[in-house]
N, C-alpha and C positions, 0 to 999 in steps of 0.2 A: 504494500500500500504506500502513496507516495505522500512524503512528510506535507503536512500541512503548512500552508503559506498562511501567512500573518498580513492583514492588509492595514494600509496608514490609514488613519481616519482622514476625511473630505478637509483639503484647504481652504479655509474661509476666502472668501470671494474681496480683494482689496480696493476698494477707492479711495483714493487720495481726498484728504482734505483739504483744500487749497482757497478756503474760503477768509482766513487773515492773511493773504499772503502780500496783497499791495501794501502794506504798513507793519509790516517785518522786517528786523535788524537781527542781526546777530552777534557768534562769538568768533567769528571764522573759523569752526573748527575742522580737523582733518586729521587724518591715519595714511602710516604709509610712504610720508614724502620728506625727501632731505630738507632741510634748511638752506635758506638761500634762495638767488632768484630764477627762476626757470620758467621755458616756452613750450607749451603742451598744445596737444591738440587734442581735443575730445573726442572717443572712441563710441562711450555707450554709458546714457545717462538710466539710471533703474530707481524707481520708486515699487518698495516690496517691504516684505513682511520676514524677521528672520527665524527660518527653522526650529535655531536654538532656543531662541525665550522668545517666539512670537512679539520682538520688539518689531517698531518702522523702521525701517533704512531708509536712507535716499542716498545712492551708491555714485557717484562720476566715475568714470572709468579715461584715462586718459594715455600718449603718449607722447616721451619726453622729445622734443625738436630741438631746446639749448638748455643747459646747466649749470649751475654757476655753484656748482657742489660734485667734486667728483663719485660722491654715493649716491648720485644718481644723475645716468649716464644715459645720451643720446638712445633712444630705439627701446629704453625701460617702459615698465608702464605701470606706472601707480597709481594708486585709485585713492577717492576719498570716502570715505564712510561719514555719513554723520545720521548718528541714531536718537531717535526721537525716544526720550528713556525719561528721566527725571524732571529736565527742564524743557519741555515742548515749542514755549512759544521758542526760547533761544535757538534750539534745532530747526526751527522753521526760518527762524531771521540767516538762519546760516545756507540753509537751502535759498532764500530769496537773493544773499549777497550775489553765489555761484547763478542765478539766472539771471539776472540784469545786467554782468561781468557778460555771460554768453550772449545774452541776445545783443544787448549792446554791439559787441564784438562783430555776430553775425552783420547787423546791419552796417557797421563800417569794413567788413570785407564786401558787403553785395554796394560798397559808396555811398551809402549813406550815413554821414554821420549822426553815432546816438552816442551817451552816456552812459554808465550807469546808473546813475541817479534819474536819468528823466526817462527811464523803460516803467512803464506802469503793468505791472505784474498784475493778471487778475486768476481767476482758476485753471479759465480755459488754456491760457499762456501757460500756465504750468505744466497741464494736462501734454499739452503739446510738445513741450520739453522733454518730462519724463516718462510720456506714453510709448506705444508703439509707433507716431511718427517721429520720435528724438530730434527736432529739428536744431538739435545745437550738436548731433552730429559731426567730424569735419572743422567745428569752430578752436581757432587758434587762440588760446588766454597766456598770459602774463600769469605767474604764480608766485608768490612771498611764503618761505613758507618759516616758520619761527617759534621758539621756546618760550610761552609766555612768563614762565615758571625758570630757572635755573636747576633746579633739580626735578626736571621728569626730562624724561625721552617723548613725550607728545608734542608731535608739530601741528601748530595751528595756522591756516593757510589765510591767506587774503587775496583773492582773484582779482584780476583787471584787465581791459583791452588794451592789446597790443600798442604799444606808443607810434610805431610805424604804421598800423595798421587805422589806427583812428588818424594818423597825420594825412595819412593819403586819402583818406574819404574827408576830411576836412577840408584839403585840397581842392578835390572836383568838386565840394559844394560848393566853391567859394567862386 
C-alpha cells in the first residue's frame, strides 16, 4: 500500500492593502545589500505572504550595474525584504519611498521628468508595481545603502533616481 501523502492546507488568497499609501514615509529599510552607493536595476518587485510566520513581505529583487563596495559586485543580485511585522504603517512608508524612487525613475528614462516627491502613489499604482504587470521592471535606481546603528550588521537603504538619468529627461523637457 503506498504511504500516504500529507496535503498543505489552502493559501489564503493575498490582496495588498494599499489604501494609506499616498501619505506614507518610512524607515528605509533593507536586507541583503552592502553599504555604500550603488546602481541597480530592478528585476522582480513581489508583494506576498511569508511561509514561515505568514508575515507580509514586499520583496524588490534587483541587479547590481555599479558598486561602490566591493561586497557587492557588478552582475550580484540583492534583494530587499521589508516585512510588515510590528511597525506596519513604517513598513508601508518604506514600500512607498522604493515606488516613487521607481516610478519617478521610470518616467525620466521614458523623458519625462518626475521626482520622487511629486509621484502620487494611490492603490492602483501600487497594485501595478507589485502585481503581475511589475511595471518598474527594467527600472535603473541609485541605492545608499547604511548602518543606522554602529553595532548591527542591518543595512538600511534609501532609493533614488539616477542623477544622469533624471539630468537627461530634464534636458528634453526643457
Amino acid at each position: 500500500m503506498p504511504a500516504q501523502q500529507t496535503r498543505r492546507p489552502p493559501q489564503p488568497v493575498h490582496t495588498p492593502n494599499y489604501d494609506d499609501i499616498g501619505s506614507a514615509s518610512g524607515t528605509r529599510g533593507g536586507v541583503r545589500f552592502a553599504t555604500g552607493n550603488h546602481r541597480v536595476r530592478v528585476t522582480r518587485v513581489i508583494d506576498k505572504h511569508s511561509q514561515k510566520d505568514s508575515a507580509r513581505l514586499f520583496i524588490i529583487e534587483t541587479e547590481v550595474i555599479k558598486s561602490g563596495n566591493p561586497a557587492l559586485e557588478i552582475g550580484d543580485r540583492p534583494s530587499s525584504v521589508i516585512k510588515f511585522g510590528q511597525y506596519p504603517k513604517m513598513s508601508l512608508g518604506d514600500v512607498a519611498d522604493f515606488m516613487r524612487a521607481a516610478l519617478a525613475s521610470l518616467s525620466c528614462s521614458n523623458g519625462v521628468f518626475e521626482t520622487p516627491e511629486s509621484v502620487e502613489l494611490t492603490p492602483a499604482i501600487a497594485n501595478e508595481v507589485s502585481g503581475e504587470d511589475n511595471i518598474c521592471v527594467g527600472v535603473e535606481l541609485d541605492v545608499y545603502g547604511y548602518h543606522k546603528t554602529p553595532d548591527t550588521d542591518f543595512v538600511s537603504l534609501t532609493w533614488s533616481v539616477p542623477k544622469d538619468i533624471a539630468q537627461a529627461a530634464a534636458a528634453k523637457g526643457a
